[in-house]
PDB file of N, CA, C and O in Angstrom:
ATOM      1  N   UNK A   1      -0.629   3.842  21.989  1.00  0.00           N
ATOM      2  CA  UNK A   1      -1.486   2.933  22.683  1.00  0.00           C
ATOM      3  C   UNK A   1      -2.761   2.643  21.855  1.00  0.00           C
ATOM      4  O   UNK A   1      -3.176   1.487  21.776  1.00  0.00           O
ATOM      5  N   UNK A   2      -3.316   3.544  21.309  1.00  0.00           N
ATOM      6  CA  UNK A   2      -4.796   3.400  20.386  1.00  0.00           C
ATOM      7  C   UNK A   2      -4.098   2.551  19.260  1.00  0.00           C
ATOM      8  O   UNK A   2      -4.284   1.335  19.292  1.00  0.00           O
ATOM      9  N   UNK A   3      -3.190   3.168  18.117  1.00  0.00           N
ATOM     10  CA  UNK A   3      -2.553   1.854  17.964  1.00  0.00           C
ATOM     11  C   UNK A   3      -2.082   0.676  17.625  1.00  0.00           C
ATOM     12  O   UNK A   3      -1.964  -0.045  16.634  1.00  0.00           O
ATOM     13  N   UNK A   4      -1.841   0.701  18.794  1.00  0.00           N
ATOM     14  CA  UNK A   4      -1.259  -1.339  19.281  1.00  0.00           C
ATOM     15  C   UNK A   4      -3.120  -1.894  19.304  1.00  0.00           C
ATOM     16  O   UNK A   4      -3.656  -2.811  18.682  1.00  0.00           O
ATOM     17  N   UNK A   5      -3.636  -1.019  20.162  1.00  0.00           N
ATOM     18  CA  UNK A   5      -5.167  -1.825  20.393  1.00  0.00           C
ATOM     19  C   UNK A   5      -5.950  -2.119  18.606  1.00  0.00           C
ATOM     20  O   UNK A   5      -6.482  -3.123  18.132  1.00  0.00           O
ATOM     21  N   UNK A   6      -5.663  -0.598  17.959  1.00  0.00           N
ATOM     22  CA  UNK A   6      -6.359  -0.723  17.111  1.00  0.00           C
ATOM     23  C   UNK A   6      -5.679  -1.824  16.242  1.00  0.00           C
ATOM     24  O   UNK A   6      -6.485  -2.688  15.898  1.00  0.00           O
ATOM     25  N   UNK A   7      -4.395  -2.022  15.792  1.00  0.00           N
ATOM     26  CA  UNK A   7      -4.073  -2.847  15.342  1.00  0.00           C
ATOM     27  C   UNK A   7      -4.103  -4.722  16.153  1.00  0.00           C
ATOM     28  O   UNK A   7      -3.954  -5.537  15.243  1.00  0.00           O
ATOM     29  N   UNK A   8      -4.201  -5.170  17.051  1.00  0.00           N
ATOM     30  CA  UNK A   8      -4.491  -6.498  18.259  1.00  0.00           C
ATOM     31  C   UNK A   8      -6.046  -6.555  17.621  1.00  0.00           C
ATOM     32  O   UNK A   8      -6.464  -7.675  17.327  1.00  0.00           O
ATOM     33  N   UNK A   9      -6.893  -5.431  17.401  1.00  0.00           N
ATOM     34  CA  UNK A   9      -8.369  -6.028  17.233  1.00  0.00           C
ATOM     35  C   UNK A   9      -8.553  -6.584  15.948  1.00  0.00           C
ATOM     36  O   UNK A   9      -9.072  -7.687  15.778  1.00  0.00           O
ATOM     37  N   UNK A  10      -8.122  -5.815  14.987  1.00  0.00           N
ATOM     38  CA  UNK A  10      -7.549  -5.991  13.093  1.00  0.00           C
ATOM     39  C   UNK A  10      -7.130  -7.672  13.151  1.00  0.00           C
ATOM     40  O   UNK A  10      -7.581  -8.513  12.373  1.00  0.00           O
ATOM     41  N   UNK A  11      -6.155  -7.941  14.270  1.00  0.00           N
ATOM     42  CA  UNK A  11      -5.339  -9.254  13.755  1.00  0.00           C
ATOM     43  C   UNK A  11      -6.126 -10.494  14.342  1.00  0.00           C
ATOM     44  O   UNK A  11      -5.921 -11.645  13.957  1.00  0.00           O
ATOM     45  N   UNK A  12      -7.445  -9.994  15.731  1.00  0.00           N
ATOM     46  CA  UNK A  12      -7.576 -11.343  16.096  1.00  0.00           C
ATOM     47  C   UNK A  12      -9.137 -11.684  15.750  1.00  0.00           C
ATOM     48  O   UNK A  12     -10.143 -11.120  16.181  1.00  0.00           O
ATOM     49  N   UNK A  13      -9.060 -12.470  15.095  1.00  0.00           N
ATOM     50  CA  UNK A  13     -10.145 -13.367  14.703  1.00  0.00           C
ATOM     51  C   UNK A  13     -11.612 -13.149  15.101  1.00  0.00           C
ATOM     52  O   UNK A  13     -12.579 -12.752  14.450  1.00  0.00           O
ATOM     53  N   UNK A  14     -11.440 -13.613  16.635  1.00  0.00           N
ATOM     54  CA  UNK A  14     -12.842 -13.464  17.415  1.00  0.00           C
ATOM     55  C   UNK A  14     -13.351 -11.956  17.099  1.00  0.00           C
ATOM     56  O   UNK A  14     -14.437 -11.882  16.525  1.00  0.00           O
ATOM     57  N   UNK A  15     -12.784 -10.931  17.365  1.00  0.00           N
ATOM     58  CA  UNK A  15     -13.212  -9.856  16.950  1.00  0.00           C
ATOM     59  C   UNK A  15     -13.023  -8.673  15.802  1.00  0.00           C
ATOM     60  O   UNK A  15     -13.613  -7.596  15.721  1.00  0.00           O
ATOM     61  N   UNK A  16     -12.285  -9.078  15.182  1.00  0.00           N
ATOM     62  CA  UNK A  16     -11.761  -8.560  13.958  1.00  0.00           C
ATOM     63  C   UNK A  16     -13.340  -8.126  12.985  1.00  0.00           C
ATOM     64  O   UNK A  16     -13.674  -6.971  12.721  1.00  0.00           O
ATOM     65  N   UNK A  17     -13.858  -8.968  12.720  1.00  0.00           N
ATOM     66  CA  UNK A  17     -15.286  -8.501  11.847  1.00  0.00           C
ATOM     67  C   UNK A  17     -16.603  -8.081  12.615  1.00  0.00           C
ATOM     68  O   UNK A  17     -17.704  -7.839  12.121  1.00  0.00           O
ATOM     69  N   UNK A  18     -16.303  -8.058  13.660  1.00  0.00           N
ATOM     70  CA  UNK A  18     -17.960  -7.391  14.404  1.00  0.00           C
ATOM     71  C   UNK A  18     -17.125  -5.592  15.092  1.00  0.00           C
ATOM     72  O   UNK A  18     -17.893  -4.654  15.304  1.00  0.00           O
ATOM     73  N   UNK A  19     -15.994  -5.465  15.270  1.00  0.00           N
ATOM     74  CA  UNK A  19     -14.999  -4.698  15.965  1.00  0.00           C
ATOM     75  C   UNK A  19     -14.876  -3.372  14.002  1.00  0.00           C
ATOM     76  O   UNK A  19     -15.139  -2.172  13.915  1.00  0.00           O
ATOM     77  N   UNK A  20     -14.550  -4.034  13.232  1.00  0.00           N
ATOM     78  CA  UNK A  20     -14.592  -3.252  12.178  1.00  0.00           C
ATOM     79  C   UNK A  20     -15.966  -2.523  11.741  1.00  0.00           C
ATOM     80  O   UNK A  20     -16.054  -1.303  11.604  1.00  0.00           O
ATOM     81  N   UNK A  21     -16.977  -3.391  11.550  1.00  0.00           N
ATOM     82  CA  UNK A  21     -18.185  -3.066  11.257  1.00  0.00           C
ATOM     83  C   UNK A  21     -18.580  -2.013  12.309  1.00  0.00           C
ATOM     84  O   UNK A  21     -18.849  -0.934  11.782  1.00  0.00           O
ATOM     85  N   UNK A  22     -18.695  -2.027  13.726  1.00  0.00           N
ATOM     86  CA  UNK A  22     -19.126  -0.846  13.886  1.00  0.00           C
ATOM     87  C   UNK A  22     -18.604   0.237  14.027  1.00  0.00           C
ATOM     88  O   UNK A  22     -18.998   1.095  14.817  1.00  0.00           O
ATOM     89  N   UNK A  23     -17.311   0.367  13.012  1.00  0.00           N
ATOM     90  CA  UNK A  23     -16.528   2.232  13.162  1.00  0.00           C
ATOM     91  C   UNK A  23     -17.724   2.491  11.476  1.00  0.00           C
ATOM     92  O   UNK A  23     -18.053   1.844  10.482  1.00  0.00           O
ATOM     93  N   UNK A  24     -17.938   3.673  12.008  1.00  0.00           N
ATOM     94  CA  UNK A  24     -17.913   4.698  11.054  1.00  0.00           C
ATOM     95  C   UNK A  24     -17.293   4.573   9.415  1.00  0.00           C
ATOM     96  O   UNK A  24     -16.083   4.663   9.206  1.00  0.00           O
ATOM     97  N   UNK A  25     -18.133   4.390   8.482  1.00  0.00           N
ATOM     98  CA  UNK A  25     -16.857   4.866   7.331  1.00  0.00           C
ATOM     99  C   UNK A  25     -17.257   5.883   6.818  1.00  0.00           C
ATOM    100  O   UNK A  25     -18.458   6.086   6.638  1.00  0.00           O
ATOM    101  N   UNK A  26     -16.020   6.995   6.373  1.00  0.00           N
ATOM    102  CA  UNK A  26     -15.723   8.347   5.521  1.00  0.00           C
ATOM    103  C   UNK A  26     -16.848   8.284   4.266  1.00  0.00           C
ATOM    104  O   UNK A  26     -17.239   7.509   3.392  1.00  0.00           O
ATOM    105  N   UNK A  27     -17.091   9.612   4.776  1.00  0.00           N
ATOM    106  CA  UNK A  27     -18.476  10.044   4.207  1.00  0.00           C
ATOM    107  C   UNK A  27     -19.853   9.485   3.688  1.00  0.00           C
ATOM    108  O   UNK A  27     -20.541   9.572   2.671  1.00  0.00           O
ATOM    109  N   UNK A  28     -19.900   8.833   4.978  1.00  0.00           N
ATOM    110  CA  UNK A  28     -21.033   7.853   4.728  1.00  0.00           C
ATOM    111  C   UNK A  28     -21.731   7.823   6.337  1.00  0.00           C
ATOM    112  O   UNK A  28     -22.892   7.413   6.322  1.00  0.00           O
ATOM    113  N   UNK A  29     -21.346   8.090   7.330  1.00  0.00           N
ATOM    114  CA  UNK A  29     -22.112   7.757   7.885  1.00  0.00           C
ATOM    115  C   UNK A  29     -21.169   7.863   9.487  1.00  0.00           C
ATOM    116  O   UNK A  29     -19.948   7.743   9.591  1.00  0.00           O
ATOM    117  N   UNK A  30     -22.156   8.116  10.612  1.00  0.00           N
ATOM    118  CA  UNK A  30     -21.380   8.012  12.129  1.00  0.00           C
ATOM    119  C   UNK A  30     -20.877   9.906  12.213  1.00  0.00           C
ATOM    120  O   UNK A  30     -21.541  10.906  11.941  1.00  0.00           O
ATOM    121  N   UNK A  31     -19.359   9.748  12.735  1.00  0.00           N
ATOM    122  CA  UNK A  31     -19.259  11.070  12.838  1.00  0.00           C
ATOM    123  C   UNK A  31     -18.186  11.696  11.766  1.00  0.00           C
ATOM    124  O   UNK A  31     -17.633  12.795  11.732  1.00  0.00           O
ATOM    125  N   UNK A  32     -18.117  10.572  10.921  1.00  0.00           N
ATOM    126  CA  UNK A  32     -17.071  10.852   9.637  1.00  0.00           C
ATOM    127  C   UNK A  32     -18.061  11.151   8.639  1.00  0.00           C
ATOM    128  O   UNK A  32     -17.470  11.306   7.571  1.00  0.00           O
ATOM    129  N   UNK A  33     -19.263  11.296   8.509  1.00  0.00           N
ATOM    130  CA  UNK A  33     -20.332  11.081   7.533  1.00  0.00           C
ATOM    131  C   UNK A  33     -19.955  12.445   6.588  1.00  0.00           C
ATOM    132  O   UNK A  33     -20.099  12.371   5.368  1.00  0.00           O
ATOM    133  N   UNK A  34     -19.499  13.604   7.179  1.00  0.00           N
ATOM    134  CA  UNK A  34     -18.684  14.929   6.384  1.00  0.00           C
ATOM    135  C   UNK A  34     -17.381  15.002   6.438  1.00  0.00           C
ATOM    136  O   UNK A  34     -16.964  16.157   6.533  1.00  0.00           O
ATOM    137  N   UNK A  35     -16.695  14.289   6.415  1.00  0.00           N
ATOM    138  CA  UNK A  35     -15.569  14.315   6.198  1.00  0.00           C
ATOM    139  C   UNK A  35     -14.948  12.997   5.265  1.00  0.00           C
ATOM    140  O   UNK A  35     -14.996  11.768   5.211  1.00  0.00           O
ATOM    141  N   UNK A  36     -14.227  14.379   4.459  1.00  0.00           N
ATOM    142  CA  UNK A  36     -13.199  12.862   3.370  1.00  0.00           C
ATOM    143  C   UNK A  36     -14.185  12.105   2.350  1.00  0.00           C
ATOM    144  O   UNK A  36     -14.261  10.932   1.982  1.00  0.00           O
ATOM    145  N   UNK A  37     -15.238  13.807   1.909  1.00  0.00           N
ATOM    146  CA  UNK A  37     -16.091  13.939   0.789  1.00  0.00           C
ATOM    147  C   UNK A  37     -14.775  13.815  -0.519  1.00  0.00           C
ATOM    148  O   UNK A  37     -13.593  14.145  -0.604  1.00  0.00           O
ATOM    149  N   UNK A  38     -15.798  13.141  -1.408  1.00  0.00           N
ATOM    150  CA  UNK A  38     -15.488  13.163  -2.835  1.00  0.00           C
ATOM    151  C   UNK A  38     -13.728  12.987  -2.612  1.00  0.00           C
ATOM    152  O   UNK A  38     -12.851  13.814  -2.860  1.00  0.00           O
ATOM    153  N   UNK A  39     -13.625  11.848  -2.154  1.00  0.00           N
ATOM    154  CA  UNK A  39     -12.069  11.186  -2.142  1.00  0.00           C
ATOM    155  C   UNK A  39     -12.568   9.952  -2.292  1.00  0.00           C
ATOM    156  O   UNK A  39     -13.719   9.542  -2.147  1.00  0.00           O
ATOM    157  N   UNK A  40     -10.889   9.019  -2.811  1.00  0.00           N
ATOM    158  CA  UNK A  40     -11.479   7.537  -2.621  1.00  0.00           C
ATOM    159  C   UNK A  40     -11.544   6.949  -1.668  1.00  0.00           C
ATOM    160  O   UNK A  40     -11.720   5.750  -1.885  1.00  0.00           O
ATOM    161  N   UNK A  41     -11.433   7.443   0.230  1.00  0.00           N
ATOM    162  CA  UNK A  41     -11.805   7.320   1.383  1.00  0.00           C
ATOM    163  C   UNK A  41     -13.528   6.734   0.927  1.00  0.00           C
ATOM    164  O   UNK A  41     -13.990   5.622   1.180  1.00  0.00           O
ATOM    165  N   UNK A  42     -14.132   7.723   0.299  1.00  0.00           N
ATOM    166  CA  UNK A  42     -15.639   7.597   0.765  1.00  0.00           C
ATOM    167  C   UNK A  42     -15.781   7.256  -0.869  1.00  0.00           C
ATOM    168  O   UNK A  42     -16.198   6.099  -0.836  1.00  0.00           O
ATOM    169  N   UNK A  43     -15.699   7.513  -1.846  1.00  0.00           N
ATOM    170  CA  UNK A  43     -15.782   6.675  -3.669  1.00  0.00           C
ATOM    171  C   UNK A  43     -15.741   4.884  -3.344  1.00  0.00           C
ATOM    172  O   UNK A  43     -16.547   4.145  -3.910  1.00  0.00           O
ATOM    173  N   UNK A  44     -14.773   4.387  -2.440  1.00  0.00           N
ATOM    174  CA  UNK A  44     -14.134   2.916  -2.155  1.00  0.00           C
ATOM    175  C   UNK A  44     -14.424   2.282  -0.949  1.00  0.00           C
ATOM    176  O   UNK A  44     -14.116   1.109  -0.742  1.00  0.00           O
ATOM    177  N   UNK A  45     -15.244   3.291   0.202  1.00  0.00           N
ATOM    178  CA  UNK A  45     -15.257   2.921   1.225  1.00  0.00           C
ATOM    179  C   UNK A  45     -14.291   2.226   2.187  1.00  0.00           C
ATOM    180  O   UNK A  45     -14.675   1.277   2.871  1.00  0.00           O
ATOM    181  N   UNK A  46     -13.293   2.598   2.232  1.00  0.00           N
ATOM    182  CA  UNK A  46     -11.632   2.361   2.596  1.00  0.00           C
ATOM    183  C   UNK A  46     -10.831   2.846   3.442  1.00  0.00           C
ATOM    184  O   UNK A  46      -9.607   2.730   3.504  1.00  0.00           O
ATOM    185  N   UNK A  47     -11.899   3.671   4.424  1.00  0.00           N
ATOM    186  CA  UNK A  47     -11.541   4.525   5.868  1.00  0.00           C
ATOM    187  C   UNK A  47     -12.847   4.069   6.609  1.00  0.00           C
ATOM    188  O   UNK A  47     -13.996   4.332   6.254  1.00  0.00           O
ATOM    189  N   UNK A  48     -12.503   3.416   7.588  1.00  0.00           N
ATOM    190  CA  UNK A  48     -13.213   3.517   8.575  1.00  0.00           C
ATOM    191  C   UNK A  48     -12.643   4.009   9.789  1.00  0.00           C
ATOM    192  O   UNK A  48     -11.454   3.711   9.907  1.00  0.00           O
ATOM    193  N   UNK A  49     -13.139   4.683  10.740  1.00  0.00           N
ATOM    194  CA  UNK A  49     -12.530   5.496  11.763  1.00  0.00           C
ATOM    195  C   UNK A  49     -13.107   5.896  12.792  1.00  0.00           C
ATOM    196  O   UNK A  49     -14.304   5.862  12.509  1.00  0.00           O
ATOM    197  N   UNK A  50     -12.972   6.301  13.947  1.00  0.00           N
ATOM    198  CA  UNK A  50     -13.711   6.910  14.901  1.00  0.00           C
ATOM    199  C   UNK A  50     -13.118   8.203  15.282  1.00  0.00           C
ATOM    200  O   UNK A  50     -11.923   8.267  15.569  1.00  0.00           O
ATOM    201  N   UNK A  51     -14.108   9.538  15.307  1.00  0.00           N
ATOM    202  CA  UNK A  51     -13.938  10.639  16.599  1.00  0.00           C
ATOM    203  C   UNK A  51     -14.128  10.503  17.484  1.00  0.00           C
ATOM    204  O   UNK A  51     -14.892   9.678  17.985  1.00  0.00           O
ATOM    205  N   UNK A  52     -13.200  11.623  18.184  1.00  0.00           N
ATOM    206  CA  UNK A  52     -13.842  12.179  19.722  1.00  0.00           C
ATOM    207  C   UNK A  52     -13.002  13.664  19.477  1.00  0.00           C
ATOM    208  O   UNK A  52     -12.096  14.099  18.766  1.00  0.00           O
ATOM    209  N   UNK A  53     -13.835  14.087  20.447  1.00  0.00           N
ATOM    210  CA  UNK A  53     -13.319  15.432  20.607  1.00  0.00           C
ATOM    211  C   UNK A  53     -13.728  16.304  22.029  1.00  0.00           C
ATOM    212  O   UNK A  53     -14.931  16.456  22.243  1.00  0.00           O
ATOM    213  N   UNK A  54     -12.785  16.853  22.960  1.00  0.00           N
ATOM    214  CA  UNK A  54     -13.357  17.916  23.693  1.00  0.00           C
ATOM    215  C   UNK A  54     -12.597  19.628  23.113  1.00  0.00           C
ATOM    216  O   UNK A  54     -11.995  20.155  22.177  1.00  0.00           O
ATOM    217  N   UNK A  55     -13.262  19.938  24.655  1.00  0.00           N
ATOM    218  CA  UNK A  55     -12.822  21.821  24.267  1.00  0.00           C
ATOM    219  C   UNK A  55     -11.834  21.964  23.851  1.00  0.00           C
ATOM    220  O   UNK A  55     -11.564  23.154  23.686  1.00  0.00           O
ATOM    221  N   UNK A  56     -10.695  20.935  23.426  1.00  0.00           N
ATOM    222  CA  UNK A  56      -9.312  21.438  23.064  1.00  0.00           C
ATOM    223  C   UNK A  56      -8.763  20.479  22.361  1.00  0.00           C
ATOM    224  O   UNK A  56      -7.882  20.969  21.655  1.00  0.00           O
ATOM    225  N   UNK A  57      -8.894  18.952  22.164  1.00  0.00           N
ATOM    226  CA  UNK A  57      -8.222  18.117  21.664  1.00  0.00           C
ATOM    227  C   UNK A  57      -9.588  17.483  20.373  1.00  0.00           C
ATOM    228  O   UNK A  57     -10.813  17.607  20.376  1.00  0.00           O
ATOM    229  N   UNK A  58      -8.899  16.999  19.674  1.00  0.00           N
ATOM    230  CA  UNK A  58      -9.476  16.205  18.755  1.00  0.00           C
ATOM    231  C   UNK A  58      -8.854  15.100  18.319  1.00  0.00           C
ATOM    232  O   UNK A  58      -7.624  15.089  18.311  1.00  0.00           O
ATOM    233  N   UNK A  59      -9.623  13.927  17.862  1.00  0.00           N
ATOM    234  CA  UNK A  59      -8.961  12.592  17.837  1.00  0.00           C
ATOM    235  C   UNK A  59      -9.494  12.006  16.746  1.00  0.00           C
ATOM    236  O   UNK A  59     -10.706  12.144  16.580  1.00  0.00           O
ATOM    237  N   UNK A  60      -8.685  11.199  15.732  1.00  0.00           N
ATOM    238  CA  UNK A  60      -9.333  10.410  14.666  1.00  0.00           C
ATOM    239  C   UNK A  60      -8.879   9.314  14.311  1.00  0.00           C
ATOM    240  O   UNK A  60      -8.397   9.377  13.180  1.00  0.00           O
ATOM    241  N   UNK A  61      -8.803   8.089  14.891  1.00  0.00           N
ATOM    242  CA  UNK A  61      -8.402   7.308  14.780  1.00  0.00           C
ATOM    243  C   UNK A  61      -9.146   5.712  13.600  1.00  0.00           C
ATOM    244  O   UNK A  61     -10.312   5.389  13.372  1.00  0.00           O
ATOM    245  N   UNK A  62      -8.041   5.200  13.208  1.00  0.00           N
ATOM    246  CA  UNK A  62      -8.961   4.126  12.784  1.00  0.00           C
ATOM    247  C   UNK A  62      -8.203   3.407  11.543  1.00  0.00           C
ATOM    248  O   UNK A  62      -6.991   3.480  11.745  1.00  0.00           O
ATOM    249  N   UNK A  63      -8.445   2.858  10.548  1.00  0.00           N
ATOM    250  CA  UNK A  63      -8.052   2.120   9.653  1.00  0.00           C
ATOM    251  C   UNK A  63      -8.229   2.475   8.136  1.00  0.00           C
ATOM    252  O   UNK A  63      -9.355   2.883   7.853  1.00  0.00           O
ATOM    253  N   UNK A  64      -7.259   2.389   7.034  1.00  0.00           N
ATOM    254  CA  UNK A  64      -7.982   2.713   5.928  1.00  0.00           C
ATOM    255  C   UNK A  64      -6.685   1.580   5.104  1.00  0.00           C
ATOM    256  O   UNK A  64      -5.558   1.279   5.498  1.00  0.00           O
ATOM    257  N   UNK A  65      -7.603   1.083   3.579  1.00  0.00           N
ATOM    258  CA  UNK A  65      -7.020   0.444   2.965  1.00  0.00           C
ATOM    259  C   UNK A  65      -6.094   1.032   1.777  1.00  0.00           C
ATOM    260  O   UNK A  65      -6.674   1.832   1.043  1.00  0.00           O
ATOM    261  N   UNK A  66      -4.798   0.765   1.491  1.00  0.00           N
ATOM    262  CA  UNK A  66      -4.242   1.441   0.528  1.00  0.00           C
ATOM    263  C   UNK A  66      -4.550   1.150  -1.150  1.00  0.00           C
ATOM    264  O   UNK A  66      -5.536   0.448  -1.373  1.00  0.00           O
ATOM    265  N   UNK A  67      -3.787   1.632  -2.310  1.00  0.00           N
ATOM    266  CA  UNK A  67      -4.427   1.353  -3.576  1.00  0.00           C
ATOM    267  C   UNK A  67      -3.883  -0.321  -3.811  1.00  0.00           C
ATOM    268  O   UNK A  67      -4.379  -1.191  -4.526  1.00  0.00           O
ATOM    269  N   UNK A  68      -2.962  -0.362  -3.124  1.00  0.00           N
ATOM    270  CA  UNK A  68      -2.478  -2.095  -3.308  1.00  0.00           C
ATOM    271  C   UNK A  68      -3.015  -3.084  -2.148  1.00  0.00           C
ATOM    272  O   UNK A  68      -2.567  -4.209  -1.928  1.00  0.00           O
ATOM    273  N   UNK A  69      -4.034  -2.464  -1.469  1.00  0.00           N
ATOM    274  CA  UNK A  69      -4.452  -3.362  -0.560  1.00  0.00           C
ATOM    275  C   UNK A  69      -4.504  -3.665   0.790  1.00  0.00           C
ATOM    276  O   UNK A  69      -5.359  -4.346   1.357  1.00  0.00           O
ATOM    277  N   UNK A  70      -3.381  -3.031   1.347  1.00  0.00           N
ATOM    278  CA  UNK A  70      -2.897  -2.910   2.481  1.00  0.00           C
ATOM    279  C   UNK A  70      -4.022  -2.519   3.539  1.00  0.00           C
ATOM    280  O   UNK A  70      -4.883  -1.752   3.107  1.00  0.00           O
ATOM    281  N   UNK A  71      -4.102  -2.799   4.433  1.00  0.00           N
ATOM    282  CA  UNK A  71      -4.703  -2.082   5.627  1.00  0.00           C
ATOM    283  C   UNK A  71      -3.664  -1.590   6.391  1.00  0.00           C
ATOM    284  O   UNK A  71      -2.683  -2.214   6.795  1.00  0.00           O
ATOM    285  N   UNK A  72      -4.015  -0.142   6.603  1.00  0.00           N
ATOM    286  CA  UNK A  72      -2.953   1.150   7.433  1.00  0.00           C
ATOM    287  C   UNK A  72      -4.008   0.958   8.522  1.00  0.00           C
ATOM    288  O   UNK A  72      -5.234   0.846   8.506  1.00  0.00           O
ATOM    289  N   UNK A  73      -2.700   0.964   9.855  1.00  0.00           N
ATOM    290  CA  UNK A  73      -3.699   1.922  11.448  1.00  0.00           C
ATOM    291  C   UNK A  73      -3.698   2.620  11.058  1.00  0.00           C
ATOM    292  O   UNK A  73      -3.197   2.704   9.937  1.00  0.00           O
ATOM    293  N   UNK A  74      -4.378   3.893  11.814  1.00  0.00           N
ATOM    294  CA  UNK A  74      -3.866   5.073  12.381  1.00  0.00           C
ATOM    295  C   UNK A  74      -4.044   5.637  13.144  1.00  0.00           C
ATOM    296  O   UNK A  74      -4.577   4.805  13.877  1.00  0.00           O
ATOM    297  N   UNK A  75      -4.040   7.054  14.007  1.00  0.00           N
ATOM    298  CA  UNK A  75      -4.419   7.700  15.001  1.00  0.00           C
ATOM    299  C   UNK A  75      -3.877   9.010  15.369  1.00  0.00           C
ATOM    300  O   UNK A  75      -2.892   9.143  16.095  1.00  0.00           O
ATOM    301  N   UNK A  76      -4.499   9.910  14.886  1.00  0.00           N
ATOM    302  CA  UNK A  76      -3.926  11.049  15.433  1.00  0.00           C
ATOM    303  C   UNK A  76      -5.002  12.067  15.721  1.00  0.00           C
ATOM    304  O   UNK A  76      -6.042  12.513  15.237  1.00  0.00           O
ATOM    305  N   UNK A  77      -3.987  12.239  17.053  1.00  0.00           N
ATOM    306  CA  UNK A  77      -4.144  13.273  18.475  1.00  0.00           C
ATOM    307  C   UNK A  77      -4.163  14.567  18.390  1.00  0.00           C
ATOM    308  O   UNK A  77      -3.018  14.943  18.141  1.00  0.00           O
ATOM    309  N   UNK A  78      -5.152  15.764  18.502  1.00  0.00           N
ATOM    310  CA  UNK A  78      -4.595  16.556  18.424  1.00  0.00           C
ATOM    311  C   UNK A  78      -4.906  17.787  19.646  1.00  0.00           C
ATOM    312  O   UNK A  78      -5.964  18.216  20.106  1.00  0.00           O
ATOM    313  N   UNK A  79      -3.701  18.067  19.879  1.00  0.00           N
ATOM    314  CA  UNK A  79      -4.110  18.431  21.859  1.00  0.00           C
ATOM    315  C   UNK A  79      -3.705  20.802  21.576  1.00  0.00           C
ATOM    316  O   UNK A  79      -3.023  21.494  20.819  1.00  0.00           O
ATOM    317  N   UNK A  80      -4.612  21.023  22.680  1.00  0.00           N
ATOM    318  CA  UNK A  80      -4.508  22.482  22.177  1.00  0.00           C
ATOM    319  C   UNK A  80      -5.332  23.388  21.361  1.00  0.00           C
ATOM    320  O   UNK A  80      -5.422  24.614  21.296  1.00  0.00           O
ATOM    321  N   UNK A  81      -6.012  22.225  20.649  1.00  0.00           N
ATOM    322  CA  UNK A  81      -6.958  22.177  19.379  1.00  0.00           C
ATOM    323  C   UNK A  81      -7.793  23.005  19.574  1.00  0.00           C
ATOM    324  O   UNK A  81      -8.686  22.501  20.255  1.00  0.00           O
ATOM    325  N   UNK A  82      -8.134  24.756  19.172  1.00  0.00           N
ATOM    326  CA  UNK A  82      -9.194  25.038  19.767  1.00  0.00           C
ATOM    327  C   UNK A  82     -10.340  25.634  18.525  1.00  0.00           C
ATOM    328  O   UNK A  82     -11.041  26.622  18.745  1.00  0.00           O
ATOM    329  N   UNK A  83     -10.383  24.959  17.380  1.00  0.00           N
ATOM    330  CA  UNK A  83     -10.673  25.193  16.158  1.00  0.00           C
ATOM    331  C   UNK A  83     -12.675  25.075  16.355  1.00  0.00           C
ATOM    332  O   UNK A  83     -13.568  25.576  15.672  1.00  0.00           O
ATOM    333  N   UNK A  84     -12.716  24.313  17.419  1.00  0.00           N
ATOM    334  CA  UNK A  84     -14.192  23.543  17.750  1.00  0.00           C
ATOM    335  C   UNK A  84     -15.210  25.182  18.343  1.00  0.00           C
ATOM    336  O   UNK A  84     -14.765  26.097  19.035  1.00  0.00           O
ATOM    337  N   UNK A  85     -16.061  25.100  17.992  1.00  0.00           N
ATOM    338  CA  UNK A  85     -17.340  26.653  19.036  1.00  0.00           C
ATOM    339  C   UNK A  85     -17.500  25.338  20.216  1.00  0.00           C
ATOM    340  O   UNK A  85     -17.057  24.192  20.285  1.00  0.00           O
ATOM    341  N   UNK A  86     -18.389  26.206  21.078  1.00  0.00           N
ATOM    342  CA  UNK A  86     -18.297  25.103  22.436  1.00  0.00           C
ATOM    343  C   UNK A  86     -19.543  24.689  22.223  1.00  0.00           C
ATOM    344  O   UNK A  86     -20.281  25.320  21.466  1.00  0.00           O
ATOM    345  N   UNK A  87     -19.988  23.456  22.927  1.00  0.00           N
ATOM    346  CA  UNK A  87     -20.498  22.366  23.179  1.00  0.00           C
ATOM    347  C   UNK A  87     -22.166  23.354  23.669  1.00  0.00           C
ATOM    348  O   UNK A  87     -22.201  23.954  24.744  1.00  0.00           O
ATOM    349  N   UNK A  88     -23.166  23.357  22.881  1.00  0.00           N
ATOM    350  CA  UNK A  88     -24.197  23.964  23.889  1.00  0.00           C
ATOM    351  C   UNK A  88     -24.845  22.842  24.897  1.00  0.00           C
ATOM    352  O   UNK A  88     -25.673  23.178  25.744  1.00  0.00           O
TER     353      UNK A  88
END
């Protein structure tokens, strides 16, 4: 379901460039700003993405461009997750 959405916003026009601009890109800034250091994620600026996370799941969804150009969705879920200290 994240997706189909994330990919419908990518393809339509009206929101495609104000909808990209405000995710996050890898290691630069938002809640990816430490993550996907010293890769060409954050060298190329070529992941943009969003977290979330509670006491057990974690989520990272979002878009990144390949070495030929491509724009990839993606999204993955991760449920059970208890890698996180808790929330003060």
């Amino acid at each position: 379901m994240i997706s189909t959405l994330l990919e419908r916003m990518y393809k339509d026009p009206r929101h495609h460039d104000a909808f990209v601009a405000a995710l996050p890109i890898a290691g630069k800034d938002g809640t990816i700003s430490t993550r996907m250091k010293n890769t060409r994620a954050e060298e190329e600026a070529n992941a943009v993405a969003k977290t979330a996370r509670s006491r057990t799941c974690a989520r990272l969804s979002g878009y990144v461009r390949t070495r030929d150009g491509d724009t990839l969705v993606f999204s993955i879920l991760a449920n059970n997750f208890n890698r996180f200290p808790p929330r003060r």
